[in-house]
N, CA, C and O atoms as a GROMACS GRO file, in nm:
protein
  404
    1UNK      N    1   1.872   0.749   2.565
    1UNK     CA    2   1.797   0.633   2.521
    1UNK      C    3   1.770   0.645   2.372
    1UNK      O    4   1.733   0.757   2.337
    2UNK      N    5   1.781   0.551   2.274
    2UNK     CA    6   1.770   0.525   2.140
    2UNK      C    7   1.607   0.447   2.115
    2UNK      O    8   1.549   0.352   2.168
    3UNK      N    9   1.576   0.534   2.015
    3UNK     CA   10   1.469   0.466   1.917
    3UNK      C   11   1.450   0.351   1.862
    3UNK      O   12   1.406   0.399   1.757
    4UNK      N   13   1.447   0.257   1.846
    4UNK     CA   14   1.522   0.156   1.737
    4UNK      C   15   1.368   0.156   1.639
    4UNK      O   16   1.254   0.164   1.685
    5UNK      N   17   1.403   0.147   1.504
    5UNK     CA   18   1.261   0.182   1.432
    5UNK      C   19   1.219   0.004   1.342
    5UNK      O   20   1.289  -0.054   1.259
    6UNK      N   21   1.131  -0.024   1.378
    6UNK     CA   22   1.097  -0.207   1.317
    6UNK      C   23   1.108  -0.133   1.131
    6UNK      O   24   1.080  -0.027   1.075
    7UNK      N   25   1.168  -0.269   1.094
    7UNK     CA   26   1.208  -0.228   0.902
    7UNK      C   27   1.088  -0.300   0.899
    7UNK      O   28   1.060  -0.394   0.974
    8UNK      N   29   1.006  -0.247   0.798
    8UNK     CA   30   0.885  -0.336   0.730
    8UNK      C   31   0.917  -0.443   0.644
    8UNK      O   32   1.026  -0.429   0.590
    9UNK      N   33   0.852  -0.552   0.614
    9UNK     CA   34   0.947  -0.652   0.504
    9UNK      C   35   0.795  -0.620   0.444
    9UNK      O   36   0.697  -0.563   0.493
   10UNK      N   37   0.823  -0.692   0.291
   10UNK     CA   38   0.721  -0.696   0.194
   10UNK      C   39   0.611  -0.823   0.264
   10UNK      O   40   0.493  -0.822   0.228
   11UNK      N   41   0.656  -0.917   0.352
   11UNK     CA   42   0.540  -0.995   0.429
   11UNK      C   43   0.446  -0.900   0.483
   11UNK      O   44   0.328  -0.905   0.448
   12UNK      N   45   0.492  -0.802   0.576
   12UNK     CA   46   0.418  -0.765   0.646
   12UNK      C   47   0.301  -0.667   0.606
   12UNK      O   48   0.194  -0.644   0.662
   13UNK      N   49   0.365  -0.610   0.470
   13UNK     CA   50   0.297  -0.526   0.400
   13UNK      C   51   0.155  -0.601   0.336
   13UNK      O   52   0.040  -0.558   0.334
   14UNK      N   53   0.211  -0.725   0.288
   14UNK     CA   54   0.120  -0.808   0.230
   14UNK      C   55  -0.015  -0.844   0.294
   14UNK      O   56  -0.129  -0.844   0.247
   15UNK      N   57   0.054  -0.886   0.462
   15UNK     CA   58  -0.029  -0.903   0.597
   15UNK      C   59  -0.118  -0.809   0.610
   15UNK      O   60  -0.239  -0.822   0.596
   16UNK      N   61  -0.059  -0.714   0.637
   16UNK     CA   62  -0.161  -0.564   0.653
   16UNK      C   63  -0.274  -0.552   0.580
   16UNK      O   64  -0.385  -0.561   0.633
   17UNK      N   65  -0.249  -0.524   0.403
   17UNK     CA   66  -0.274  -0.457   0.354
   17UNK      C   67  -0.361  -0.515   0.197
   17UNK      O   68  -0.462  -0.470   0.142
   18UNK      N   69  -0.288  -0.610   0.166
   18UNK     CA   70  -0.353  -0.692   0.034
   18UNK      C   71  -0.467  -0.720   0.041
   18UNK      O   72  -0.526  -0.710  -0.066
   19UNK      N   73  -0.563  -0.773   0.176
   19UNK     CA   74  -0.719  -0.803   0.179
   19UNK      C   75  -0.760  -0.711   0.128
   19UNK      O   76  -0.805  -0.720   0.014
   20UNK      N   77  -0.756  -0.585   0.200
   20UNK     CA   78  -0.829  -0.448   0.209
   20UNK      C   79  -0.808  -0.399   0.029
   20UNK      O   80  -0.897  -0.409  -0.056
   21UNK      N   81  -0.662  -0.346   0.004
   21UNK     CA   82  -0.640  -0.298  -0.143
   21UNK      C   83  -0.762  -0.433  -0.259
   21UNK      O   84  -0.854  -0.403  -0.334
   22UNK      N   85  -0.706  -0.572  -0.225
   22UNK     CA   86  -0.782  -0.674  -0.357
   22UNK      C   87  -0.958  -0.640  -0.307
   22UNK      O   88  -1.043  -0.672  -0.390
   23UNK      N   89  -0.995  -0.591  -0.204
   23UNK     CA   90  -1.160  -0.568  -0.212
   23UNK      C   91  -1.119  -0.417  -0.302
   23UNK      O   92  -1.110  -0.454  -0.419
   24UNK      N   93  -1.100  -0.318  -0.297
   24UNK     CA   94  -1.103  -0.259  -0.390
   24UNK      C   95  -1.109  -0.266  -0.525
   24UNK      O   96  -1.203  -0.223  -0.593
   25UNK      N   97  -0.982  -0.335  -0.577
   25UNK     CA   98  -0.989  -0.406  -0.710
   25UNK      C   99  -1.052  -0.485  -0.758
   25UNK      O  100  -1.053  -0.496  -0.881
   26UNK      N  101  -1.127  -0.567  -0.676
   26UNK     CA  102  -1.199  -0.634  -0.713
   26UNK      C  103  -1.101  -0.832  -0.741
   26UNK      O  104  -1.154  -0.933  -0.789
   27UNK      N  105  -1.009  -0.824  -0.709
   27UNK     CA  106  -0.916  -0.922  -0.708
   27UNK      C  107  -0.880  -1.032  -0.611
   27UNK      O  108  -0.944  -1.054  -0.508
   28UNK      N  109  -0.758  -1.108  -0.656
   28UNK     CA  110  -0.726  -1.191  -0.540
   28UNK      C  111  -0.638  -1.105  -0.489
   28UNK      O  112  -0.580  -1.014  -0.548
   29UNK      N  113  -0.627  -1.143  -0.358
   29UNK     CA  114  -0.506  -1.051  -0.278
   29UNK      C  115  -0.358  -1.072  -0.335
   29UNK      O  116  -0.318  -1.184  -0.369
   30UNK      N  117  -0.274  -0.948  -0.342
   30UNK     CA  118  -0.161  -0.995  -0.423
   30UNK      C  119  -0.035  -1.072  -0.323
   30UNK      O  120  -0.015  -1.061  -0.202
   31UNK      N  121   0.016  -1.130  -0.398
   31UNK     CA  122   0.134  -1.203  -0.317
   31UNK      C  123   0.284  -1.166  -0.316
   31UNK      O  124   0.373  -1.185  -0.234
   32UNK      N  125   0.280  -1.117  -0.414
   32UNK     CA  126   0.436  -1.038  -0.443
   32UNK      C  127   0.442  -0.901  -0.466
   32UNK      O  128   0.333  -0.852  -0.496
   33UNK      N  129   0.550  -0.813  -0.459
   33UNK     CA  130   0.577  -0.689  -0.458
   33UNK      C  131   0.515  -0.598  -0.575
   33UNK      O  132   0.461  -0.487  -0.563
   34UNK      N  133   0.540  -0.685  -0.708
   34UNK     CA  134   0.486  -0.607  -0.804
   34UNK      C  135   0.344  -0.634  -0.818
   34UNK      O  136   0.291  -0.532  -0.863
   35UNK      N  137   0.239  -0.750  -0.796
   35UNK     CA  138   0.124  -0.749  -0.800
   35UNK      C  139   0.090  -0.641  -0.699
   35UNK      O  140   0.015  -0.552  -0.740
   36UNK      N  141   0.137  -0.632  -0.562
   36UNK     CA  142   0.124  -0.548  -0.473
   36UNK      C  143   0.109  -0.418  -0.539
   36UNK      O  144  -0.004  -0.369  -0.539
   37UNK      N  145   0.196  -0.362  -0.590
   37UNK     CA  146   0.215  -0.237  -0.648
   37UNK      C  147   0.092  -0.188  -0.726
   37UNK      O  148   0.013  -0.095  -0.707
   38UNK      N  149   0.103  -0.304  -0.841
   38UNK     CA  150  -0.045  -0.286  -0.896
   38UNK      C  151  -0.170  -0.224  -0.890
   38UNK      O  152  -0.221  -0.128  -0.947
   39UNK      N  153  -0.218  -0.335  -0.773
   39UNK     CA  154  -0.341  -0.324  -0.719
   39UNK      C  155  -0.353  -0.180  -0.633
   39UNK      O  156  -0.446  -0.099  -0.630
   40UNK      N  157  -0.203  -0.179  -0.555
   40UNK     CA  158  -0.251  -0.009  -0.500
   40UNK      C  159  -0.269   0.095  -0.595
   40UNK      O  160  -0.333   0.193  -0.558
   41UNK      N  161  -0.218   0.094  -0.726
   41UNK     CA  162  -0.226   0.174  -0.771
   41UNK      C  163  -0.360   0.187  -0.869
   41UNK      O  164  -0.382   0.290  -0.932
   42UNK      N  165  -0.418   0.108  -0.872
   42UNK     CA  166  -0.549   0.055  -0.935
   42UNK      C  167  -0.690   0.137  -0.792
   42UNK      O  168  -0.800   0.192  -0.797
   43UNK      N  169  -0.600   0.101  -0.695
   43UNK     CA  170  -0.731   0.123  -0.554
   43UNK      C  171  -0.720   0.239  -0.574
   43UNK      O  172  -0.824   0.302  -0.594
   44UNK      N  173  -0.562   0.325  -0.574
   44UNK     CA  174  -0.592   0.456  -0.561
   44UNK      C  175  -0.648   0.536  -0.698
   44UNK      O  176  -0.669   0.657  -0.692
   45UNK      N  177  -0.668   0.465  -0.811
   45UNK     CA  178  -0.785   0.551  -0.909
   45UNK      C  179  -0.907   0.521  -0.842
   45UNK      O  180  -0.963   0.623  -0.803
   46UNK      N  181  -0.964   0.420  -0.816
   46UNK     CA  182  -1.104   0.395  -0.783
   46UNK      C  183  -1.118   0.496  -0.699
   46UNK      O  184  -1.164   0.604  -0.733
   47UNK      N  185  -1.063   0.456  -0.537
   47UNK     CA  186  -1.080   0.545  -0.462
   47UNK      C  187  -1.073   0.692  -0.477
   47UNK      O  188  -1.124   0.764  -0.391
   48UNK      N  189  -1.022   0.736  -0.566
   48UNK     CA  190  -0.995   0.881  -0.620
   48UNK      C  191  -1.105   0.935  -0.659
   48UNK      O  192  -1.145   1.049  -0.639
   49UNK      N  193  -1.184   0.795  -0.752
   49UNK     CA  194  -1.321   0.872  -0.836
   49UNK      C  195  -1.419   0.835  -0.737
   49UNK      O  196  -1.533   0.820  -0.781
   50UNK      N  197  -1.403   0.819  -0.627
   50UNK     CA  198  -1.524   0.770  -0.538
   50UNK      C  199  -1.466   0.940  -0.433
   50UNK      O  200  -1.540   0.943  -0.335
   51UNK      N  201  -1.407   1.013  -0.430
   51UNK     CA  202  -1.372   1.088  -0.373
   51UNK      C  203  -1.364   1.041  -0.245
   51UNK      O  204  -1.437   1.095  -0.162
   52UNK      N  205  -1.280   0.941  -0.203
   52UNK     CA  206  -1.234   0.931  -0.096
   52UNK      C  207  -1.116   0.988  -0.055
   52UNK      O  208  -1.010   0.962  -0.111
   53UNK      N  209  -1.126   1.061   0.037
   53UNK     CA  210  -1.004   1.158   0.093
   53UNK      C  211  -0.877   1.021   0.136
   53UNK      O  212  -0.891   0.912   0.190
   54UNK      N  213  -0.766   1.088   0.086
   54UNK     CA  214  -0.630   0.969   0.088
   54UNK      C  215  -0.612   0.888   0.021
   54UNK      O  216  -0.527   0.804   0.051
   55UNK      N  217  -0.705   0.878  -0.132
   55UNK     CA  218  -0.662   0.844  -0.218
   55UNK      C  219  -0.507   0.825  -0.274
   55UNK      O  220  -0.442   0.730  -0.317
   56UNK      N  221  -0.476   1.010  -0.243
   56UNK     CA  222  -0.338   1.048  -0.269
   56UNK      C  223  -0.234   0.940  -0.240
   56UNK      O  224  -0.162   0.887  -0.325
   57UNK      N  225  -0.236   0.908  -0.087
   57UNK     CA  226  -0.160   0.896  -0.049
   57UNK      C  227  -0.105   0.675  -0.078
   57UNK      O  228  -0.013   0.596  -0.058
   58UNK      N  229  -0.254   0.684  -0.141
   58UNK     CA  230  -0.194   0.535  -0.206
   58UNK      C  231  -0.154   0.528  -0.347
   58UNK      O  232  -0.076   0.439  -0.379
   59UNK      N  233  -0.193   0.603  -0.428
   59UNK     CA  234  -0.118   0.652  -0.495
   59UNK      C  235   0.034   0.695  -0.509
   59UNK      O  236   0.089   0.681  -0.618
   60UNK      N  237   0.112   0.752  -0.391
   60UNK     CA  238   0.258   0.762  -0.376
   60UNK      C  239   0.309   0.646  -0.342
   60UNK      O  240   0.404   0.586  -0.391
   61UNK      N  241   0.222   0.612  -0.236
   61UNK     CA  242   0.268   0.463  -0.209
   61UNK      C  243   0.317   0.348  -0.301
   61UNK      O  244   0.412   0.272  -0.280
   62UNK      N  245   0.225   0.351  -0.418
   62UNK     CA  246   0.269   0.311  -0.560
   62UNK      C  247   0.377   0.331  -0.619
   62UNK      O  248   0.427   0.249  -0.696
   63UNK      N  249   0.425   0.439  -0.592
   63UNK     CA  250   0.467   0.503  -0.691
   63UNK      C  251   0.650   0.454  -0.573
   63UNK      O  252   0.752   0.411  -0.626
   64UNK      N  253   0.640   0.471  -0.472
   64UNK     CA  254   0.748   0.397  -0.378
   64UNK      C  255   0.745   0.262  -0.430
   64UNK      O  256   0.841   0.246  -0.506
   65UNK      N  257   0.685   0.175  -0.420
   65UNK     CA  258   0.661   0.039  -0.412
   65UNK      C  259   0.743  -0.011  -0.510
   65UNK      O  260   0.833  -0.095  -0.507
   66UNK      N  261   0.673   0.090  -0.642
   66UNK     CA  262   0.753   0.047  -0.795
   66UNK      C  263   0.951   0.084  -0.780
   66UNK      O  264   1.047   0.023  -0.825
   67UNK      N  265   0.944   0.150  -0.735
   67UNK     CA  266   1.110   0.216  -0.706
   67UNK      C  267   1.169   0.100  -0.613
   67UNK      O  268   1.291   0.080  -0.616
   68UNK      N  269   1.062  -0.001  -0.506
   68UNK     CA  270   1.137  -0.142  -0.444
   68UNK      C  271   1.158  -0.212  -0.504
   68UNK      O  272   1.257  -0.284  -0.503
   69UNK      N  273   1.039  -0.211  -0.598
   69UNK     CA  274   1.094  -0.327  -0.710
   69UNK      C  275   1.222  -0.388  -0.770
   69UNK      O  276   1.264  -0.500  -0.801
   70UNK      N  277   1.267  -0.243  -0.772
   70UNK     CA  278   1.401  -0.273  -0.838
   70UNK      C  279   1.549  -0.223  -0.770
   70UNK      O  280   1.660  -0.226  -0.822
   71UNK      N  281   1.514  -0.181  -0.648
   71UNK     CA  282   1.603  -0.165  -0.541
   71UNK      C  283   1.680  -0.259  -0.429
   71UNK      O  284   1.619  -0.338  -0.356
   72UNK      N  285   1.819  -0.239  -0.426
   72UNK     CA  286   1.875  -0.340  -0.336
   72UNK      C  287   1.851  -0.306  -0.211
   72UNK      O  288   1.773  -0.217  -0.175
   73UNK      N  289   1.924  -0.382  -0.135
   73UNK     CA  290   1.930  -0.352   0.027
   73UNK      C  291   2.069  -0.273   0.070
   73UNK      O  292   2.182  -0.322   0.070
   74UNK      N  293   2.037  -0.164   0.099
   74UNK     CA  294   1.928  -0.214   0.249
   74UNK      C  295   1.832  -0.076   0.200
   74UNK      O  296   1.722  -0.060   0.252
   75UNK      N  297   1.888   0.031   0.083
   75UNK     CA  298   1.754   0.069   0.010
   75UNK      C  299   1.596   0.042  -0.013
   75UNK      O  300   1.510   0.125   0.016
   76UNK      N  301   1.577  -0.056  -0.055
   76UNK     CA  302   1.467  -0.135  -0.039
   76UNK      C  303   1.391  -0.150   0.043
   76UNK      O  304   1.272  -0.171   0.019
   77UNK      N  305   1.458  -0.139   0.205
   77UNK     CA  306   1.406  -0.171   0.366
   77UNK      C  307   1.378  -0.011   0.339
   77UNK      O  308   1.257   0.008   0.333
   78UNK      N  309   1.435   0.078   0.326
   78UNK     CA  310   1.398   0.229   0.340
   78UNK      C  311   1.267   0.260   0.269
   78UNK      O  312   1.180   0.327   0.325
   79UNK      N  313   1.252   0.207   0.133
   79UNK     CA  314   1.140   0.246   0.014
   79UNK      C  315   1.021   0.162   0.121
   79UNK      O  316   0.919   0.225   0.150
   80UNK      N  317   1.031   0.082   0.151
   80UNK     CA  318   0.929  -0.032   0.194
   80UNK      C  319   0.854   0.032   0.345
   80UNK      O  320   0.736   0.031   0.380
   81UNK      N  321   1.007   0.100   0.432
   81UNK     CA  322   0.910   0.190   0.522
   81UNK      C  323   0.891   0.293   0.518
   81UNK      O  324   0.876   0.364   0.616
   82UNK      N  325   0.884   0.336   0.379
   82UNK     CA  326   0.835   0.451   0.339
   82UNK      C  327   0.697   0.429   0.286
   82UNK      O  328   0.608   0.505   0.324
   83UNK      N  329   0.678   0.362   0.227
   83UNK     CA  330   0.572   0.322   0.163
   83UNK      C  331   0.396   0.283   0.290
   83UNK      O  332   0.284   0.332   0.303
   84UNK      N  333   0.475   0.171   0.354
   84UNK     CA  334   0.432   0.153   0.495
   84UNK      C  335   0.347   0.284   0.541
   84UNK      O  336   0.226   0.273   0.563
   85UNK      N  337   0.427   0.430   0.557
   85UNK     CA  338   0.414   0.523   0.605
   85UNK      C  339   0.251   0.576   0.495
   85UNK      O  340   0.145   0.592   0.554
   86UNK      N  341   0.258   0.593   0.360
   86UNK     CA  342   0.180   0.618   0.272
   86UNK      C  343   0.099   0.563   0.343
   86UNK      O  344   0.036   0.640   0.415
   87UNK      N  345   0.064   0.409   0.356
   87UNK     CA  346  -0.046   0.314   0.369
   87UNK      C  347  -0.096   0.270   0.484
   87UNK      O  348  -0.151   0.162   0.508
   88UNK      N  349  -0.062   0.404   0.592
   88UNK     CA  350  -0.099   0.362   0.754
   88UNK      C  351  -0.283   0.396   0.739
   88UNK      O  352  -0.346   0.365   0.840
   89UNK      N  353  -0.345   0.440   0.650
   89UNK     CA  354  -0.471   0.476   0.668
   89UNK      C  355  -0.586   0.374   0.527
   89UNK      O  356  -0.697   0.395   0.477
   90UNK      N  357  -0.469   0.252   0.508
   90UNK     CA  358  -0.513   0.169   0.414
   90UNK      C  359  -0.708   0.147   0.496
   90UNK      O  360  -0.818   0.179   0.452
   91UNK      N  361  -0.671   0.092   0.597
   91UNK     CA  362  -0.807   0.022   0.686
   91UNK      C  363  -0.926   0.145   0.661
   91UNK      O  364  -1.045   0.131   0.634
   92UNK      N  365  -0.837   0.288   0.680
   92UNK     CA  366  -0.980   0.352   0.732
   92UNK      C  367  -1.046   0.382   0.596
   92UNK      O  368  -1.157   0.434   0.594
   93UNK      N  369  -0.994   0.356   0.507
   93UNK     CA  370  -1.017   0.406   0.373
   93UNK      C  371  -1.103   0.340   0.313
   93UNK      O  372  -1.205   0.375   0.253
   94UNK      N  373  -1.046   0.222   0.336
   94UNK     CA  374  -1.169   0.102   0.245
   94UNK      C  375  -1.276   0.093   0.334
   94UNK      O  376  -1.380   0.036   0.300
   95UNK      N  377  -1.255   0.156   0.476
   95UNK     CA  378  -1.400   0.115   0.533
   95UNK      C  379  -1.501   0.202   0.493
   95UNK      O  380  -1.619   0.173   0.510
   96UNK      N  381  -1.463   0.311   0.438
   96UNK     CA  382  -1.539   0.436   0.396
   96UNK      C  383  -1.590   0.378   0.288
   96UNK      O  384  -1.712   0.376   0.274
   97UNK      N  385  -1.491   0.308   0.175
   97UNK     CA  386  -1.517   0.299   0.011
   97UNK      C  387  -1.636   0.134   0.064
   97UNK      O  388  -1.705   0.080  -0.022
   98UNK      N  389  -1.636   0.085   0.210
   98UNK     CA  390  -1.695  -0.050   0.162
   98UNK      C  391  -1.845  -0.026   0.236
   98UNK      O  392  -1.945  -0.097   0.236
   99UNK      N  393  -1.813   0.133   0.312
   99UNK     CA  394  -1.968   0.166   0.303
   99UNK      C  395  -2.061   0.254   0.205
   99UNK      O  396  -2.173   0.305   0.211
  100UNK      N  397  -1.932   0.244   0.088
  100UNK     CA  398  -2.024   0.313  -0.048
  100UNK      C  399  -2.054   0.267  -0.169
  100UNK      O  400  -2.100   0.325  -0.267
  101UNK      N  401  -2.000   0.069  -0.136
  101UNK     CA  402  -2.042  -0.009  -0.263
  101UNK      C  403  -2.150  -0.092  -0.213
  101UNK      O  404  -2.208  -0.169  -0.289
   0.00000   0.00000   0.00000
């Protein structure tokens, strides 16, 4: 029996994840890949100096995101569920950082 693994698209990432990252920043939620990028990488300083544990890991996530930017397919589907992977603990994170503003 085979695995089959769901590819993340940049919708879904957006779906997930843009509410939670733009309350961090203080922003509108982003709509495209590179605002996306942005803002995580903006959450993961805040969150860093607020010592929230997994900061790190939105931080790499960034640092993937920017490398989709400019990546074809089916590359791109790989960076994107990689990134995905960084940002599975987006929720628990800001709930920590939104019980410390």
């Amino acid at each position: 029996m085979t695995t089959k693994t769901k590819t993340m698209t940049l919708e879904t990432l957006l779906t997930r994840y843009a509410d939670d990252i733009a309350f961090v920043t203080e922003e509108a939620p982003a709509t495209n890949l590179a605002d996306l990028t942005e803002q995580i990488s903006t959450a993961a300083e805040r969150l860093s100096e607020a010592h929230i544990q997994g900061a790190e890991e939105l931080d790499t996530a960034a640092a993937v995101l920017q490398a989709a930017e400019t990546a074809e397919a089916p590359g791109r589907a790989t960076l994107l569920n990689r990134a995905a992977r960084y940002l599975a603990d987006v929720t628990d994170i800001v709930a920590e950082y939104r019980l410390m503003v």
